[in-house]
Residue frames as a rotation matrix with the C-alpha (Angstrom) as fourth column:
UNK 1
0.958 0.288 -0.002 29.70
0.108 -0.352 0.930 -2.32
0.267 -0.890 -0.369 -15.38
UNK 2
-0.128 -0.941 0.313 33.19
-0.554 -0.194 -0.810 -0.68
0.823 -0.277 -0.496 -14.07
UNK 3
-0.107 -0.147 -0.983 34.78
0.292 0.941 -0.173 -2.45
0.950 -0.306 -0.058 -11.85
UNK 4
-0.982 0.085 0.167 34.19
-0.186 -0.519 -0.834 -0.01
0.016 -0.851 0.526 -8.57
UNK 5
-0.314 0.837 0.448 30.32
-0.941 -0.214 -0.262 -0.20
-0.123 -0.504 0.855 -9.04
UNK 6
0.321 0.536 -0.781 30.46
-0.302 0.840 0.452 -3.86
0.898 0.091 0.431 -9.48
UNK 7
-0.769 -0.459 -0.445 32.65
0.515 -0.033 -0.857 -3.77
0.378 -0.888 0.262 -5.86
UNK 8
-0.767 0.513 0.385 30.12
-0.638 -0.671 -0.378 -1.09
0.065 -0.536 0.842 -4.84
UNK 9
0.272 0.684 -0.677 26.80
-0.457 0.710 0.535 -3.95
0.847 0.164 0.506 -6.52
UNK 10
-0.334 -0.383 -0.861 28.95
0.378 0.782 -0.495 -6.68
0.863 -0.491 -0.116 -4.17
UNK 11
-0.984 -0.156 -0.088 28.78
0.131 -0.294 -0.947 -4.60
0.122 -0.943 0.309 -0.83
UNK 12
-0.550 0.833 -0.064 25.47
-0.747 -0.456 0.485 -3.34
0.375 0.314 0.872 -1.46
UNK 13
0.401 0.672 -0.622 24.59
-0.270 0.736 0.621 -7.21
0.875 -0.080 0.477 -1.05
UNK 14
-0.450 -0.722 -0.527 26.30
0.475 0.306 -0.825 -7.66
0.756 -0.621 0.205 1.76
UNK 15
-0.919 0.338 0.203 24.74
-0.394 -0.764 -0.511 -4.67
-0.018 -0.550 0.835 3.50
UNK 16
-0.318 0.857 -0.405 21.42
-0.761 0.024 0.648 -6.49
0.565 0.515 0.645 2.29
UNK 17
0.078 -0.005 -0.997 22.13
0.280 0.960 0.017 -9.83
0.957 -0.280 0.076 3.58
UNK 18
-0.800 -0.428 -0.421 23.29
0.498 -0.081 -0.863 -8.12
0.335 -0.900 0.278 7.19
UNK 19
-0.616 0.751 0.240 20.00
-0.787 -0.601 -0.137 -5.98
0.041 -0.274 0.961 7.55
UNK 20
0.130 0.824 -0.552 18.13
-0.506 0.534 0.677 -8.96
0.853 0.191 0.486 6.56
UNK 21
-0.163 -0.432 -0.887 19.71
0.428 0.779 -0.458 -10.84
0.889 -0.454 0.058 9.29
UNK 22
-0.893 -0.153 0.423 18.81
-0.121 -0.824 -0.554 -7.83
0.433 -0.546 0.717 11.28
UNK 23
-0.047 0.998 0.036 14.94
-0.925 -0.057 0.376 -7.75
0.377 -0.015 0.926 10.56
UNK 24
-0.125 0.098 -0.987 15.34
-0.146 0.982 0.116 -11.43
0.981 0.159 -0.109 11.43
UNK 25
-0.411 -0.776 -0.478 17.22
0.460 0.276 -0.844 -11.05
0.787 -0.567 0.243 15.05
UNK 26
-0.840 0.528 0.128 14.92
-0.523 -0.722 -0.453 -7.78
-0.146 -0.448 0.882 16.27
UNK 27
0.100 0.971 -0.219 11.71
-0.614 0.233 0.754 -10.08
0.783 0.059 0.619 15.16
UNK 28
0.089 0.194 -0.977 12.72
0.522 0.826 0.212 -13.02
0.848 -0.529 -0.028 17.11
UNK 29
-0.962 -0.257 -0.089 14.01
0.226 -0.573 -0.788 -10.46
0.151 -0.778 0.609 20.29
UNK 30
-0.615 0.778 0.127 10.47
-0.776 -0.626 0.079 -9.10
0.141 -0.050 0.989 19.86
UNK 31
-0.147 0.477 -0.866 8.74
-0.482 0.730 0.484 -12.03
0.864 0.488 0.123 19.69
UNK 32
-0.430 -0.324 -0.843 10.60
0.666 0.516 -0.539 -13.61
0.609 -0.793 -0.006 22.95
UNK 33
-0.928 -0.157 -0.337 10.40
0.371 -0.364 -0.854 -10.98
0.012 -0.918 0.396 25.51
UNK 34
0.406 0.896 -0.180 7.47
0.823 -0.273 0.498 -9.61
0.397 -0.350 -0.848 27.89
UNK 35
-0.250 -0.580 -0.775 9.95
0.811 -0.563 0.160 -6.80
-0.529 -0.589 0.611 28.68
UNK 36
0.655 0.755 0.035 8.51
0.571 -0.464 -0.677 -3.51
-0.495 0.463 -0.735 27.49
UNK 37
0.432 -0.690 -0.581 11.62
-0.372 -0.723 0.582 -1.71
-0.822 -0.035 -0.568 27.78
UNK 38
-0.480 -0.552 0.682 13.33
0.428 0.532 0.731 -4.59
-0.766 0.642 -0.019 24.79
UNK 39
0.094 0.290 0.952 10.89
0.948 0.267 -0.175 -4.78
-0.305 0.919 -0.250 22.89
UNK 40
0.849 0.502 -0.167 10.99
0.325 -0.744 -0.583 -1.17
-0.417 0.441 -0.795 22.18
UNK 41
0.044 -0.984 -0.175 14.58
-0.076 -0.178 0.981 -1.48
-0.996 -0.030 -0.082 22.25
UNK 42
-0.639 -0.237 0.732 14.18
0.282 0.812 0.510 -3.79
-0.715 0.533 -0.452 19.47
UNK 43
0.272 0.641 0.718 11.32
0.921 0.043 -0.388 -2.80
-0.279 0.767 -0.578 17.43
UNK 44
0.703 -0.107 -0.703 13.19
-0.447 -0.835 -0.320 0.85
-0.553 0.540 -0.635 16.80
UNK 45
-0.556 -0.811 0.183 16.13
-0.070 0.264 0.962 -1.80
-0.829 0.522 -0.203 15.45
UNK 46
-0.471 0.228 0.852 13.68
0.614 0.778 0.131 -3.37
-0.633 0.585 -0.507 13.24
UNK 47
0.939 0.342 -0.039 12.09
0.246 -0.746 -0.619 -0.19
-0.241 0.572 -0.784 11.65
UNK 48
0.396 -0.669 -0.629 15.64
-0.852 -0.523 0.021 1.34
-0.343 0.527 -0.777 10.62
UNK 49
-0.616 -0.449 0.647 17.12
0.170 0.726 0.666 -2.39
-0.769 0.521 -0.371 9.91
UNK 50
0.327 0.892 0.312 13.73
0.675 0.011 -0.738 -2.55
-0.662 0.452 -0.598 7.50
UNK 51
0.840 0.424 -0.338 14.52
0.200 -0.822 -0.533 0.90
-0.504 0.381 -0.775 6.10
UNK 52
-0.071 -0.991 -0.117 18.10
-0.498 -0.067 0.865 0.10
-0.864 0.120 -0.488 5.56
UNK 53
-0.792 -0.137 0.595 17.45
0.299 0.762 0.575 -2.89
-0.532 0.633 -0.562 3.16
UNK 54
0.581 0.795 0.176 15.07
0.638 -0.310 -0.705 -0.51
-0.506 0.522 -0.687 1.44
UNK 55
0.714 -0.372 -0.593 17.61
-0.355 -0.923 0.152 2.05
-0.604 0.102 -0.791 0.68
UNK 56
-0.453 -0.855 0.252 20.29
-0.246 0.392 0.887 -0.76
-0.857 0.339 -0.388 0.01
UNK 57
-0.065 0.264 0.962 18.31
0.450 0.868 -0.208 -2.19
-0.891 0.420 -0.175 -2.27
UNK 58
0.787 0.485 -0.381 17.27
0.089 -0.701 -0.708 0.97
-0.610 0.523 -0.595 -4.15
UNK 59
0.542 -0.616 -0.571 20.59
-0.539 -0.777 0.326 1.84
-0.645 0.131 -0.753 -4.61
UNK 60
-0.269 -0.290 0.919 21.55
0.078 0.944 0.321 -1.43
-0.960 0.158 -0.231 -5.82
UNK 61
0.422 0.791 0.443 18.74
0.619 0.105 -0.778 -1.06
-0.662 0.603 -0.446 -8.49
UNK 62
0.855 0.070 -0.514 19.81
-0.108 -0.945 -0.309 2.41
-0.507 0.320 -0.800 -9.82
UNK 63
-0.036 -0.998 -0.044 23.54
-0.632 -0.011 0.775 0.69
-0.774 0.055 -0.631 -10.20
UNK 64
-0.591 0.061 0.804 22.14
0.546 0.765 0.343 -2.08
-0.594 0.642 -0.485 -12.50
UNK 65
0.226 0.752 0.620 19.33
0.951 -0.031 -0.308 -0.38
-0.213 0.659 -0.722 -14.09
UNK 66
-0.640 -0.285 0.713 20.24
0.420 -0.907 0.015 3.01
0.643 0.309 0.701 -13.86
UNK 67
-0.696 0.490 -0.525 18.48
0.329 -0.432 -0.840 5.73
-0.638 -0.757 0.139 -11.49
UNK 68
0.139 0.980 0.140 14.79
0.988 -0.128 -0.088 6.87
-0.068 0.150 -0.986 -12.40
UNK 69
-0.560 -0.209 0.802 14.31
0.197 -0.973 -0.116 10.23
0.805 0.093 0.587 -13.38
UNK 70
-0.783 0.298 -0.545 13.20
0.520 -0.167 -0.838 12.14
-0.341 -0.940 -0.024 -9.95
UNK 71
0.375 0.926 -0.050 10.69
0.910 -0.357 0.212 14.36
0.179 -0.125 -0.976 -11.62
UNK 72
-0.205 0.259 0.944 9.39
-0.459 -0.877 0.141 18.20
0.864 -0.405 0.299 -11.01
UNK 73
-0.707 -0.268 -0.654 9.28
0.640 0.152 -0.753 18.22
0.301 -0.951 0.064 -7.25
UNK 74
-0.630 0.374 0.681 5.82
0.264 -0.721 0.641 19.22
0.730 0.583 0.355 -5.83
UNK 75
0.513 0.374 -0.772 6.01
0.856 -0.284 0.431 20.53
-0.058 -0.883 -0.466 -2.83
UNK 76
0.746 -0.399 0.533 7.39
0.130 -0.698 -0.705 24.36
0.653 0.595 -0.469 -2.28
UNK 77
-0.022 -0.789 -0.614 9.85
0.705 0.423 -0.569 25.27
0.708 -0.445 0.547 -0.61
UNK 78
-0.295 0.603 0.741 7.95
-0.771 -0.609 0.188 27.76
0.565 -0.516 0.644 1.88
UNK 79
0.879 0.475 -0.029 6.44
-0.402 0.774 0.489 24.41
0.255 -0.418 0.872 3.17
UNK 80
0.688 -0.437 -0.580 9.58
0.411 0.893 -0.186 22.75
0.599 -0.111 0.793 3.17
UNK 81
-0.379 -0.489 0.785 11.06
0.099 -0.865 -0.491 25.73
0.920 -0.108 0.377 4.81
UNK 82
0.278 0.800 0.532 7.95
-0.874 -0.019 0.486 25.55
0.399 -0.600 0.693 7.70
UNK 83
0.908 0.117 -0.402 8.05
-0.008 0.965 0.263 21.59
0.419 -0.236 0.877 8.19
UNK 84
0.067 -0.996 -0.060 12.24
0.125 0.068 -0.990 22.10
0.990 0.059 0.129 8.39
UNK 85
-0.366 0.355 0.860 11.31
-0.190 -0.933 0.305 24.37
0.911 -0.052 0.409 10.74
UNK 86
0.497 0.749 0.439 9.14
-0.838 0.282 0.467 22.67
0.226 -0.600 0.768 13.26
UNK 87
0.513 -0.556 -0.654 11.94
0.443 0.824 -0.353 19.87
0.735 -0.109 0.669 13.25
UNK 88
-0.371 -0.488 0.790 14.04
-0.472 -0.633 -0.613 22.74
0.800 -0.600 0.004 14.92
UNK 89
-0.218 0.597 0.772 11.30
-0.714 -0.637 0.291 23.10
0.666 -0.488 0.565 17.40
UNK 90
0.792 0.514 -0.328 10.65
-0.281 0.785 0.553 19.71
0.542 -0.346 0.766 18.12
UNK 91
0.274 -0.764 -0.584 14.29
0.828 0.497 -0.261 18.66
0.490 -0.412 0.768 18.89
UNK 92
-0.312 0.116 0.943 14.44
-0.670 -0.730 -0.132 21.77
0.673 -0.673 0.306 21.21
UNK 93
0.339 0.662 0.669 11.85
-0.782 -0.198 0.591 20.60
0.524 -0.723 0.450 23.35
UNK 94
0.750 -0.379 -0.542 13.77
0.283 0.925 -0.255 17.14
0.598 0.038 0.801 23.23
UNK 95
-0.190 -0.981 -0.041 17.03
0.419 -0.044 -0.907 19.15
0.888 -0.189 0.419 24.14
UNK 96
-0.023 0.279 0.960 15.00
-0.643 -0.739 0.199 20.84
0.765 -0.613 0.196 27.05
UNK 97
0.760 0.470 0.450 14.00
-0.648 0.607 0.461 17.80
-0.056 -0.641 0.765 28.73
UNK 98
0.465 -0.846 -0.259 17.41
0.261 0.411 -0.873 16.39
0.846 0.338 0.413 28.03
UNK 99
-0.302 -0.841 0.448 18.39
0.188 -0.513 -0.837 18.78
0.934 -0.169 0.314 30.77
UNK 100
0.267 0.877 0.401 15.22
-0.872 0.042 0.488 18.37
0.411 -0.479 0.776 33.05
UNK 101
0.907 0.420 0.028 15.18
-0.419 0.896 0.149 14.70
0.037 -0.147 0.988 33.40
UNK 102
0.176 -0.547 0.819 18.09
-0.842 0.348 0.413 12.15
-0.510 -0.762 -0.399 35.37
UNK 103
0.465 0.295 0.835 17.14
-0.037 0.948 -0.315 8.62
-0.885 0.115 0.452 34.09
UNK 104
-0.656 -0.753 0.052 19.65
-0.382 0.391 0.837 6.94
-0.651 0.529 -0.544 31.62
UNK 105
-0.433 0.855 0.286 16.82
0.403 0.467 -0.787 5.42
-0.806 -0.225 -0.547 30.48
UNK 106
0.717 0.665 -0.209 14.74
0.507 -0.703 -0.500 8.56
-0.479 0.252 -0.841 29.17
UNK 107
0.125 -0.586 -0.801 17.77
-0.475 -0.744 0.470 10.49
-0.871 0.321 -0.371 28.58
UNK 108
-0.602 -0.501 0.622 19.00
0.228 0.639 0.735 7.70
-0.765 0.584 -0.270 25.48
UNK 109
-0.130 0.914 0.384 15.25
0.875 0.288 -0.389 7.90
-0.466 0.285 -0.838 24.46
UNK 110
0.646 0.435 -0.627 15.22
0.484 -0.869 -0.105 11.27
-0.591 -0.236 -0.772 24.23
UNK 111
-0.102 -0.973 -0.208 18.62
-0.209 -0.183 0.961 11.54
-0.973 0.141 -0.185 22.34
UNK 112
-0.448 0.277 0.850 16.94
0.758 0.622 0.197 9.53
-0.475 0.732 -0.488 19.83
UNK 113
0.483 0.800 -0.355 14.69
0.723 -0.594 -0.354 12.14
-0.494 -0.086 -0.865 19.28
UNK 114
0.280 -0.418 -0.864 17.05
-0.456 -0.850 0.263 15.19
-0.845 0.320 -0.429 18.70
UNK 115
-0.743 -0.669 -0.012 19.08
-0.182 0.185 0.966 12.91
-0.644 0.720 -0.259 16.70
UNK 116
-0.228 0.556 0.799 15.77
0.962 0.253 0.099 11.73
-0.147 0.792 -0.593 14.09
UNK 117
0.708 0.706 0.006 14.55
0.647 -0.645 -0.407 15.41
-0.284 0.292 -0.913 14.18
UNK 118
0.027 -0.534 -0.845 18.01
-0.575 -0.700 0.424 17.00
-0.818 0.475 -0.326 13.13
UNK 119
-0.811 -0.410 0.418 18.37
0.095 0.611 0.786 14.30
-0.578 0.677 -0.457 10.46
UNK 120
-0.100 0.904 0.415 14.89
0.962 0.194 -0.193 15.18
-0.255 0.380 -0.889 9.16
UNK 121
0.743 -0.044 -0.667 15.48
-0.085 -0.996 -0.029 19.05
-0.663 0.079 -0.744 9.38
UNK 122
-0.238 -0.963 -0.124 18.69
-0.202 -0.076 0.976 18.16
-0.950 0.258 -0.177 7.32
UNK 123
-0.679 0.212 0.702 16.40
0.634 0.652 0.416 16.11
-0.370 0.728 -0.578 4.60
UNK 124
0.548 0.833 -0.077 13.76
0.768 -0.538 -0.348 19.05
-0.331 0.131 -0.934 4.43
UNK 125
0.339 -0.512 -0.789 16.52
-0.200 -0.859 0.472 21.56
-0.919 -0.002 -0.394 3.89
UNK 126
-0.795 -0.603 0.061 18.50
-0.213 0.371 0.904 19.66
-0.568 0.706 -0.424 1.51
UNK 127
-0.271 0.634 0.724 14.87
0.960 0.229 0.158 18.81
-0.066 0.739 -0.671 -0.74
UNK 128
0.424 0.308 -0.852 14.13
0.385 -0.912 -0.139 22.95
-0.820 -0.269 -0.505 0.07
UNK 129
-0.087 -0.972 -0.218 17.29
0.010 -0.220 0.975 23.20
-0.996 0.083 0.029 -1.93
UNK 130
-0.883 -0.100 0.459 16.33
0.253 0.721 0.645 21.25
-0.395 0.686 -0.611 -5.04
UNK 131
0.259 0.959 0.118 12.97
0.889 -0.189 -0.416 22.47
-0.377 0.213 -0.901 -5.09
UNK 132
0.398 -0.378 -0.836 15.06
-0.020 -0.915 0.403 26.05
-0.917 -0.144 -0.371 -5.34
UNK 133
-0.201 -0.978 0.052 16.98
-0.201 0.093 0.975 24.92
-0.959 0.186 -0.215 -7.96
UNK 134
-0.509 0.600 0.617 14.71
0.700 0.706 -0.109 23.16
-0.501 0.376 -0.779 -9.79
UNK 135
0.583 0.745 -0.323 12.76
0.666 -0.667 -0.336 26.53
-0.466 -0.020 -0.885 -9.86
UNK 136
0.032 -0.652 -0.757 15.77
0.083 -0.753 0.653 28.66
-0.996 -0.084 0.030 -11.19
């Protein structure tokens, strides 16, 4: 193992050990309060903390073992082209009511939104791509 992806292996756990500590902190937060407004605060930490120390880990894996082949990709890219699509559409309606609505509150909430549905329109494009490629 070179010595960058054993530095990269090292962080990797680190990043592990700090999500875990995450999933830990957002359970108890969730646990304690009768405050709707936390807990939701808290349970969107704990889904992406969660999904973090999935990802870390993966990546971890691929550095020791080596990455899995990915495969023929079988979805097309017409669908992925549609779904991309409809991410657009959604975060619109988000960015509409961005401009509608006052409340700090709603507005944050709502921010959330655009931001997950351009980051999904970005992941549908970018697998559109590959499916292209793939196909060439």
């Amino acid at each position: 193992m070179s010595e960058q992806t054993a530095k990269a292996v090292q962080l990797l756990n680190q990043l592990a050990d700090a999500e875990t500590r995450e999933i830990e902190v957002d359970s108890r937060h969730i646990a304690a309060t009768k405050n709707w407004f936390v807990r939701m605060f808290y349970d969107y930490g704990l889904e992406d903390a969660k999904r973090h120390l999935e990802i870390s880990t993966m990546i971890r894996s691929w550095l020791e073992q080596g990455k899995p082949s990915v495969g023929k990709l079988d979805v097309s890219a017409t669908e992925l082209e549609t779904e991309a699509d409809s991410e657009v559409s959604v975060g619109s309606l988000a960015k509409q009511l961005l401009d509608l609505i006052d409340d700090t509150d709603a507005k944050a909430l709502l921010q959330s939104i655009v931001s997950d549905e351009e980051k999904h329109e970005q992941g549908l494009r970018a697998l559109k791509q590959r499916v292209l490629e793939q196909n060439e």
